[in-house]
C-alpha positions as CSV (number, residue, x, y, z in Angstrom):
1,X,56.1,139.8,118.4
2,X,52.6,139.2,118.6
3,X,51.3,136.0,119.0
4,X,49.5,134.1,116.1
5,X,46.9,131.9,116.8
6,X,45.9,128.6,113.8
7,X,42.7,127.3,113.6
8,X,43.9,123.7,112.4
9,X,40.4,122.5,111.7
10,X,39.9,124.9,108.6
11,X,39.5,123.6,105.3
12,X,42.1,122.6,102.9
13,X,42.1,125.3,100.7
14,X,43.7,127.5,103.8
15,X,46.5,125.5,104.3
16,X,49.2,127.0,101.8
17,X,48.7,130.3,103.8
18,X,48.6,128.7,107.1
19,X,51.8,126.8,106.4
20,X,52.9,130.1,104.9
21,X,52.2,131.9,108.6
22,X,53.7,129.5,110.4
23,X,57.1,129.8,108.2
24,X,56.8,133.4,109.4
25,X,56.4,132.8,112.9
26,X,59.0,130.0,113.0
27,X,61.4,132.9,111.8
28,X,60.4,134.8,115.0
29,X,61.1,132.0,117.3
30,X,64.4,131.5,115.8
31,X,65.2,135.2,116.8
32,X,63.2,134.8,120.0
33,X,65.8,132.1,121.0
34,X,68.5,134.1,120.6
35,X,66.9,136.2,123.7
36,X,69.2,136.0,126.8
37,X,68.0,134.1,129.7
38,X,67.2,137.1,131.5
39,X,64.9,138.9,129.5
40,X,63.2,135.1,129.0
41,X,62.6,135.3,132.6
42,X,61.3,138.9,132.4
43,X,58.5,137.4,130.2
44,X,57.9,134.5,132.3
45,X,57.2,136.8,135.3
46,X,54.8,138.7,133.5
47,X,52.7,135.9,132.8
48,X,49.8,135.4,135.8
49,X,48.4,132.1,135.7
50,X,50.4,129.2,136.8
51,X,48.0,127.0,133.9
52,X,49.6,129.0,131.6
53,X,53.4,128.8,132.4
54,X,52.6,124.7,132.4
55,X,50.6,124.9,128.9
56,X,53.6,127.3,127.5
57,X,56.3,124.9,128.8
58,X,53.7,121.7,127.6
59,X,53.6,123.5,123.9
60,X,57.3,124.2,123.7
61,X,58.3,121.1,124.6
62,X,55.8,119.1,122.1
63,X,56.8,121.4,119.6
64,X,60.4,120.7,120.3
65,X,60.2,117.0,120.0
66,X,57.7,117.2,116.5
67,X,59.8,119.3,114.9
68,X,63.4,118.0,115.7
69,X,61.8,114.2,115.0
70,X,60.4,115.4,111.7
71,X,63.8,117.1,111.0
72,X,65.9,113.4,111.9
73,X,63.6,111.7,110.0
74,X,64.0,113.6,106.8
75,X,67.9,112.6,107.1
76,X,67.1,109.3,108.4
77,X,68.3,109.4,111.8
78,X,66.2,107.9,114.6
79,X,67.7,108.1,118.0
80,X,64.6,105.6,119.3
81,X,65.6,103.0,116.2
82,X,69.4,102.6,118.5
83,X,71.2,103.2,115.7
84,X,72.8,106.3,114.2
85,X,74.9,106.6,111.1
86,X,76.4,110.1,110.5
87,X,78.2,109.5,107.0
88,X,76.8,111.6,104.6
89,X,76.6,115.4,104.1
90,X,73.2,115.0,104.6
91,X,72.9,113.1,107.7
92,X,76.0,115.1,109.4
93,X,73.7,118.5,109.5
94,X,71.5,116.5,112.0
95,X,74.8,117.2,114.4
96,X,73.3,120.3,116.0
97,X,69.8,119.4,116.3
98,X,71.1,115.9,118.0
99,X,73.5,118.1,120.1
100,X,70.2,120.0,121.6
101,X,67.6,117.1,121.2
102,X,65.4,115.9,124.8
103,X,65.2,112.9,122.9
104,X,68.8,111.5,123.7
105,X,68.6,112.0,127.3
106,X,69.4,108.9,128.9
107,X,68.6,106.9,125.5
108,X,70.7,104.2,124.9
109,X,72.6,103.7,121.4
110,X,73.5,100.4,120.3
111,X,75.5,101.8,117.3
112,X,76.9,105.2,115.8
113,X,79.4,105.4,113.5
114,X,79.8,109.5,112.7
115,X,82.4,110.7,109.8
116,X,83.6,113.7,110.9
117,X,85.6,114.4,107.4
118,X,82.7,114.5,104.8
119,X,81.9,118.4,106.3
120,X,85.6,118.9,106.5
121,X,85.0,122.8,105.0
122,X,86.5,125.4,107.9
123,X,88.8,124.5,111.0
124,X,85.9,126.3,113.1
125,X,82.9,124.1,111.4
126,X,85.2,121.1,112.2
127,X,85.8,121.9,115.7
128,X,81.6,122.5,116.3
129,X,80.7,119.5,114.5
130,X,83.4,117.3,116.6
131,X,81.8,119.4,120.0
132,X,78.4,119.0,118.7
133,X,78.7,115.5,118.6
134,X,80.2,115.3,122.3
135,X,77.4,117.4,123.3
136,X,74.7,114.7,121.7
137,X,76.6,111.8,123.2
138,X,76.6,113.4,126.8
139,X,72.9,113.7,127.0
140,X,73.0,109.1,126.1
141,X,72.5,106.9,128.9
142,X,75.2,104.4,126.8
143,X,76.7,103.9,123.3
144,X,77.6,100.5,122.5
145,X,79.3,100.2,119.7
146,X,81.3,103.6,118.3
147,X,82.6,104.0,115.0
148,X,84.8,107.7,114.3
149,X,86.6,108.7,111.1
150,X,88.2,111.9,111.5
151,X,90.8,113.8,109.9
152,X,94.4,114.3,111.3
153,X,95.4,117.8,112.7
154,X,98.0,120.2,113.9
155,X,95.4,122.5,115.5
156,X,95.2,122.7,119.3
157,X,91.4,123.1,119.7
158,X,90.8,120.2,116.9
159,X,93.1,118.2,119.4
160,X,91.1,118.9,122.7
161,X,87.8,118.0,121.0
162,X,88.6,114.9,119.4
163,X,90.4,113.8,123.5
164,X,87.6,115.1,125.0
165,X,85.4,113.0,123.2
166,X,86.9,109.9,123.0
167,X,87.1,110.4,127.0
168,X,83.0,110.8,127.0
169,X,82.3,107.5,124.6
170,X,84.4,106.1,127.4
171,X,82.5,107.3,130.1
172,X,79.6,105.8,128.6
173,X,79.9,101.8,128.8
174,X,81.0,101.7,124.9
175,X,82.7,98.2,124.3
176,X,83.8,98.6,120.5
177,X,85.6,101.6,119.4
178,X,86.9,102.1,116.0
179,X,88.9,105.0,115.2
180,X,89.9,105.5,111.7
181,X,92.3,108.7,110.7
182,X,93.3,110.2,107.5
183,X,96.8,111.1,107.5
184,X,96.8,113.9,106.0
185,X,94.3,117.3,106.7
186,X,93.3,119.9,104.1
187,X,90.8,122.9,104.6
188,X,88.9,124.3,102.4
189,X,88.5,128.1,102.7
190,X,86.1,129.6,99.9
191,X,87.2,133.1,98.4
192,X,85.1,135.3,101.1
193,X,86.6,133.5,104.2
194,X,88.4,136.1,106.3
195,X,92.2,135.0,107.7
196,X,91.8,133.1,110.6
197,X,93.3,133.9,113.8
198,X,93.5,131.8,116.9
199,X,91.5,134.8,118.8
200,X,89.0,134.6,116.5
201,X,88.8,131.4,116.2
202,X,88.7,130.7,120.2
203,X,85.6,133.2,120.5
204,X,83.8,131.5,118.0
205,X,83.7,128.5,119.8
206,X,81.0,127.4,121.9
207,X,82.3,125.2,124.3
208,X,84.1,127.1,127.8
209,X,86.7,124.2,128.5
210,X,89.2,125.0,125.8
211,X,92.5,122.7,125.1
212,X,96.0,123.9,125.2
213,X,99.3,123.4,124.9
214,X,99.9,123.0,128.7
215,X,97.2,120.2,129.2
216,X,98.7,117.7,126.5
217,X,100.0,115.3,128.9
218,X,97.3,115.8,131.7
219,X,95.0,113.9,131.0
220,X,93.6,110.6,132.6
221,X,91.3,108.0,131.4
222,X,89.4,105.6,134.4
223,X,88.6,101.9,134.0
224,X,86.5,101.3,130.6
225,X,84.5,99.0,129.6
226,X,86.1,98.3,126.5
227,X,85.7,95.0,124.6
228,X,86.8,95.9,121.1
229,X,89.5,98.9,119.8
230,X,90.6,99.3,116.2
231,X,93.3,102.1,115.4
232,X,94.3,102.9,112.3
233,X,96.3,106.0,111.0
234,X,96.8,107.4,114.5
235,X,97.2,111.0,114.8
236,X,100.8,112.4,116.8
237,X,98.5,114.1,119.6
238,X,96.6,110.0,119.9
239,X,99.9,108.6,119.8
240,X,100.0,109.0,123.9
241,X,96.3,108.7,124.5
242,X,96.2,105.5,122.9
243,X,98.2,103.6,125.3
244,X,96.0,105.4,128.2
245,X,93.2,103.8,126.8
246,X,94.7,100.1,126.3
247,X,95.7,100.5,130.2
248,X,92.6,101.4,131.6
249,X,90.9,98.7,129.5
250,X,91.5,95.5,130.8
251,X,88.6,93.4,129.3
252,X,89.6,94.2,125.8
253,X,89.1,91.1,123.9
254,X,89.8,92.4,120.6
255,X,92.5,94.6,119.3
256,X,93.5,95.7,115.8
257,X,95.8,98.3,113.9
258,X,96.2,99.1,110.2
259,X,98.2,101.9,108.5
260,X,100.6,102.9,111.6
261,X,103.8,103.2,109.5
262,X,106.5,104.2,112.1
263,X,108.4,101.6,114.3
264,X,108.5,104.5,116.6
265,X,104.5,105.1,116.8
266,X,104.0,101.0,117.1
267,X,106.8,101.1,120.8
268,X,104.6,103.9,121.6
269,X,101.4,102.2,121.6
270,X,102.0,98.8,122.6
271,X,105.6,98.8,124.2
272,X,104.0,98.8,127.7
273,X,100.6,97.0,127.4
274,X,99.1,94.0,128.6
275,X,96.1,92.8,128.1
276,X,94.9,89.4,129.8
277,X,91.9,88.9,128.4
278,X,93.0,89.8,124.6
279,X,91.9,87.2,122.5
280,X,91.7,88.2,118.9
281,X,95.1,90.6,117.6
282,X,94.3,91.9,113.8
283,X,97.6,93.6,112.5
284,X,98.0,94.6,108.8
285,X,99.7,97.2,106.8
286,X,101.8,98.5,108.9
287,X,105.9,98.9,109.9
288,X,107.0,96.6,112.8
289,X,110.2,96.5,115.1
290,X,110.3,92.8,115.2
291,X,111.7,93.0,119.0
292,X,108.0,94.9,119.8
293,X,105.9,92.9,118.5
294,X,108.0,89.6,119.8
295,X,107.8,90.9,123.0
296,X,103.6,92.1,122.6
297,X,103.4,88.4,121.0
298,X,105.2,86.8,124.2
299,X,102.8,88.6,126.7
300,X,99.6,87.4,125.5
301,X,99.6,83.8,125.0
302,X,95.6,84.2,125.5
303,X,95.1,85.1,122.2
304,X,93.5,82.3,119.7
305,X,92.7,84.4,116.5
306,X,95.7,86.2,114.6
307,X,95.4,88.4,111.5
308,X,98.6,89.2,110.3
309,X,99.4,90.2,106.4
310,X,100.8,93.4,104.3
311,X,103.4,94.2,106.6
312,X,106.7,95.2,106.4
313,X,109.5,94.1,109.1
314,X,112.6,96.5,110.0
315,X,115.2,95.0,109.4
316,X,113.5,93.2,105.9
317,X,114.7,89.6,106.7
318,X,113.7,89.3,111.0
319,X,114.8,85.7,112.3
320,X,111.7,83.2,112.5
321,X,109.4,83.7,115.3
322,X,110.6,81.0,118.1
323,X,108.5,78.1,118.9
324,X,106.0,78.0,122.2
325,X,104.6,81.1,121.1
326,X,100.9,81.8,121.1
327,X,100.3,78.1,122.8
328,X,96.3,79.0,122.4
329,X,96.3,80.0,118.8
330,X,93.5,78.7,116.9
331,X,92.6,80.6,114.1
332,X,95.4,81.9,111.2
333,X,95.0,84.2,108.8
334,X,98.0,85.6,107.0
335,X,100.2,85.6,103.9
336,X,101.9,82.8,102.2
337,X,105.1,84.3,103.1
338,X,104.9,85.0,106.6
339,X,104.2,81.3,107.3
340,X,107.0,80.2,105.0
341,X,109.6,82.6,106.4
342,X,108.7,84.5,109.8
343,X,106.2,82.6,111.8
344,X,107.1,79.4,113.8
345,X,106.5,76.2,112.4
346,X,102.7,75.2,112.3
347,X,103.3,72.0,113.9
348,X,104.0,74.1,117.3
349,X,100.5,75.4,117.3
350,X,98.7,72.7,118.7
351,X,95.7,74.1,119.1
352,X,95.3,75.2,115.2
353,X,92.7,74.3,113.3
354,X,91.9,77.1,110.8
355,X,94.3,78.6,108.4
356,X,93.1,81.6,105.6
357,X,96.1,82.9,103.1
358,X,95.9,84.7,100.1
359,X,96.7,82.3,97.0
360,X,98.7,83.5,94.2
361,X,99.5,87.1,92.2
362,X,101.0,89.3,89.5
363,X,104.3,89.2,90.5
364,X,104.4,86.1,92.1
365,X,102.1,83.4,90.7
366,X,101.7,80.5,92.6
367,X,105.3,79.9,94.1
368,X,104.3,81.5,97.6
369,X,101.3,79.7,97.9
370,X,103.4,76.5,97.3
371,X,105.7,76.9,99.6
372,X,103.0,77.5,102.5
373,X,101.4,74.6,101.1
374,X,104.4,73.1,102.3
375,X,104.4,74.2,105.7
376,X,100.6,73.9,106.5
377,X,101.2,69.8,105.7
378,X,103.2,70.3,109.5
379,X,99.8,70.6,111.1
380,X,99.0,68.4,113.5
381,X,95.4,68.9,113.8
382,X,92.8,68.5,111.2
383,X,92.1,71.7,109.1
384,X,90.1,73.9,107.7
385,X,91.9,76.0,104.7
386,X,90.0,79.0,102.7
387,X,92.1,80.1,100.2
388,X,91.6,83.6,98.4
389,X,92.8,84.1,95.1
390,X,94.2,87.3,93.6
391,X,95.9,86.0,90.3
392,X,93.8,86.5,87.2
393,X,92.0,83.3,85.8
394,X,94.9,82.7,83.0
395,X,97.3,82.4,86.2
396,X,94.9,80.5,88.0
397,X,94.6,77.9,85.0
398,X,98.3,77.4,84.4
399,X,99.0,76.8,87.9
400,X,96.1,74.2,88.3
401,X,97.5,72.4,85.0
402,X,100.8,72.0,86.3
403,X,102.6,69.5,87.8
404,X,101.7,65.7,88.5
405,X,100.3,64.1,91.5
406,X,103.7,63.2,93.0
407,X,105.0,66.8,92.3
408,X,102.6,69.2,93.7
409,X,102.6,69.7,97.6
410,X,98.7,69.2,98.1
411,X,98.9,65.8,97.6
412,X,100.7,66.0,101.6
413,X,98.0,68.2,103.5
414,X,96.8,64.7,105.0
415,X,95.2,67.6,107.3
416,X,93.0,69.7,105.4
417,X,89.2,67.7,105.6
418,X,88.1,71.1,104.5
419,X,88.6,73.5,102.2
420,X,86.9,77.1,101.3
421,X,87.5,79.1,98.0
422,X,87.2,82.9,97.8
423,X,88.1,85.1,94.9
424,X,89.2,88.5,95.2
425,X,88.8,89.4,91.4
426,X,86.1,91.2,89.9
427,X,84.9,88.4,87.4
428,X,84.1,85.1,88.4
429,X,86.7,81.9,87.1
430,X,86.3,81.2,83.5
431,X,85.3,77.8,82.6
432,X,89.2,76.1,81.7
433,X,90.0,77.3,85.6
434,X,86.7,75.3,86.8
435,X,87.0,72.4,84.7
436,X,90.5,72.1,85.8
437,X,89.7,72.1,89.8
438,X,87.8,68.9,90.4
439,X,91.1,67.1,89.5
440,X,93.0,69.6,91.4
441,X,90.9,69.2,94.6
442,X,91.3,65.3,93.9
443,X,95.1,66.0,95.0
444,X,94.3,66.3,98.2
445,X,94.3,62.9,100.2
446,X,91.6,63.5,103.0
447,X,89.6,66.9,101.6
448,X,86.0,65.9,102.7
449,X,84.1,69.8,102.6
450,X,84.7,72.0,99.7
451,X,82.8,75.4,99.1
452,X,83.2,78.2,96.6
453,X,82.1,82.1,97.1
454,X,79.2,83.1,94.9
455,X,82.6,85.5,93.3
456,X,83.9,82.5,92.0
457,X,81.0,80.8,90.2
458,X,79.2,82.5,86.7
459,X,75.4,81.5,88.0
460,X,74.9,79.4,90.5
461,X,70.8,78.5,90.0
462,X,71.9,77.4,87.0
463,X,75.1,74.8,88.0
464,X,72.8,73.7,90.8
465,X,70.2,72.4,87.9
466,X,72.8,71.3,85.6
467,X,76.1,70.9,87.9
468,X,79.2,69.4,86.0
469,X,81.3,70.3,88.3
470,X,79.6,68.9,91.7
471,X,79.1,65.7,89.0
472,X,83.1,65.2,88.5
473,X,84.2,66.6,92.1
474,X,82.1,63.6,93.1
475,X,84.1,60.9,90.5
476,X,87.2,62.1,91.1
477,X,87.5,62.8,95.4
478,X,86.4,59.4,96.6
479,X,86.9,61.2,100.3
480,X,84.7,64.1,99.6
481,X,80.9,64.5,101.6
482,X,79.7,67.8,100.7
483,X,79.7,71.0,98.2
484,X,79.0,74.4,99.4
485,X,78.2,77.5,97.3
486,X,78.0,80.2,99.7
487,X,75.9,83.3,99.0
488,X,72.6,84.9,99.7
489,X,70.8,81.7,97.9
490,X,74.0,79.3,98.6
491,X,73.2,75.8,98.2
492,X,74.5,72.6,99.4
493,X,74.8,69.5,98.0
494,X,75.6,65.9,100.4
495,X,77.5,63.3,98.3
496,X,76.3,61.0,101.0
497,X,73.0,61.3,99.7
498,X,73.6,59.9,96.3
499,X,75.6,57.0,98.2
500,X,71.9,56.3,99.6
């Protein structure tokens, strides 16, 4: 290959065949790349002055870091910016150039969240995007925060990669790890793709430390720095790596799972763990042994924040959890019926001051949320209650119509001074629904704060020119000081203003 030499400062009109010859040459560097080392050296040898070697190995490496920053930026990844998101087709091709980029070496990443499903095409492409990215994160300095989606797999080689690096984000001072699995794993193999064989499939690789069957249970996992972990849908082969990870993690703070559906996989993971410093425990959608989680409950009486909803509980109908547990808790958020029928009384939390539940549905209506009404009066602390509703505005309406003030259980939450509304359906409350809640939120005896989600209002600029509804909360709740209409241009409105 002879070398080709661009005079840059020509004009203009030369530039469609310069860019043209440089296409052609970059062609010949690709092949030149796939020279081995030796005959590189060869080359090297042959060249005489020492200014030259330095100007080659100057021009190469300029030329490395324009083109693989011009190539990042057109999928809009920038390792400088600290943060890296890897979720598109687009932006997941960037995995091989990041793989081999100077740039990363001893960078520091505040945030990368990579979706390794969305090229989910061939078991091998898989396998080198998963090594690819192990091979970008070795080169970082840190990685903060690490966010994975991946797909679940019987395959030996897809198991080692995925262990081998979760082992190197822990290696490399991250503090929040999210792992999200699909359960289940399809590939895609287009008419021309050959069978695949595990020979085959083992050359192609490019890594040299394979995993196999024999080293399943050897691995070991030092002291991380992990603040934050989130599991959800974990894999069989994670099922005993998990645990490894909770152990050798003591400053975990945080800790959540969602979608682990065997009683079996939840012992696995938590039977043996403690975690002193854990503080917030976020648990939904998922089958519990209610011995387990009594026992995991028991052991941490540090945490203060509990997320607990869409679960299901083997046997169906588990006695009530016993009083004294969770001493510190301070924030709830859960389901009507888990306060009515599994968790202790609310009065045994003394250190509650914030409850969220879901309010009302389909099947249900408003019963649940009544009853939990009933058990949230216990409290002996002043609270703040956010309510999000699921039942459609008909629902909504016939529940806030019925009953008088003597009937309905708000008029007994002496304890909630505040009060937030949320609203989980796609439109906003039709107007018989609004005009109907001042008088509702007049049932409660001590409600000082009230404050809707811009989901629940129709236009907001509009009731903050011409607002009936702050106008009658304010004649009917003698006790209440302010309305709140949270959204990106929320307002607020002090009744103790008009008092002035």
């Amino acid at each position: 290959m002879s070398p080709v030499f661009f005079n840059v400062s020509s004009s203009s009109a030369a530039l469609p065949k310069l860019i043209q010859r440089m296409d052609s040459n970059i062609k010949d560097c690709l092949s030149l790349s796939e020279f081995p080392d030796e005959l590189l050296l060869v080359i090297l040898h042959d060249v005489e002055s020492e200014t030259d070697v330095v100007a080659l190995a100057t021009t190469c490496r300029r030329f490395h870091y324009l083109s693989l920053e011009f190539f990042l930026d057109q999928c809009n990844v920038s390792i400088p910016s600290g943060e890296i998101s890897l979720n598109s087709a687009e932006s997941i091709r960037t995995l091989s150039m990041l793989a081999n980029s100077l740039l990363a070496v001893n960078a520091t990443l505040q945030h990368l969240s990579c979706d390794l499903t969305v090229n989910f095409k061939t078991p091998i492409q898989v396998i080198l995007d998963t090594q690819n990215l192990s091979r970008f994160i070795s080169k970082l300095y840190s990685v903060r925060h690490v966010s994975l989606e991946m797909m679940a797999s019987s395959m030996i080689e897809r198991e080692g990669a995925i262990i081998d690096l979760l082992k190197l984000i822990m290696q490399k001072s991250c503090i929040a790890l999210h792992v999200k699995a699909l359960q289940r794993s399809t590939f895609s193999l287009g008419s021309s793709s050959r069978p695949l064989r595990r020979t085959s499939l083992i050359s192609t690789l490019t890594s040299g430390s394979l995993f196999d069957r024999s080293r399943r249970k050897q691995f070991e996992v030092p002291i991380t720095k992990l603040e934050v972990l989130h599991i959800q849908t974990p894999p069989p082969f994670l099922q005993s790596f998990y645990p490894r990870i909770l152990a050798a993690s003591p400053q975990i703070r945080e800790l959540s799972f969602k979608y682990i559906f065997s009683p079996e996989n939840w012992e696995t993971l938590v039977g043996d763990i403690r975690l002193p410093n854990l503080k917030t425990l976020l648990i939904s959608h998922c089958n519990l042994p209610p011995d387990t989680l009594l026992d995991f409950l028991s052991s941490h009486p540090s945490i203060t924040f509990l997320e607990f909803h869409h679960n299901m509980i083997s046997p169906i109908h588990p006695p009530r959890m016993p009083p004294g547990i969770l001493p510190r808790l301070e924030r709830l958020k859960s389901s009507p019926e888990y306060i009515t029928y599994y968790l202790p009384d609310l009065s045994t939390f003394h250190a509650l001051h914030s409850i969220e539940i879901s309010a009302g549905n389909r099947l249900y209506g408003f019963r649940r949320t009544d009853d939990a009404f009933r058990c949230i009066a216990t409290c002996a602390n002043d609270i703040s209650l956010s309510l999000e509703f699921e039942a459609n505005s008909s629902v909504l309406t016939t529940w806030l119509n019925g009953g008088g003030l003597n009937l309905r259980p708000e008029c007994h939450l002496r304890c909630v001074k505040s009060l937030n509304l949320d609203n989980r359906l796609r439109s906003h409350f039709n107007d018989d629904a609004l005009a109907r809640f001042p008088d509702w939120l007049a049932e409660f005896p001590a409600l000082e704060h009230v404050s809707f989600s811009a989901k629940c209002l129709p236009d907001s600029l509009k009731m903050k020119e011409n607002n009936h509804l702050v106008e009658a909360i304010r004649r009917l709740c003698p006790t209440m000081r302010t309305f709140q209409f949270r959204s990106e241009t929320g307002w607020e409105h002090s009744y103790a203003e008009d008092c002035g």
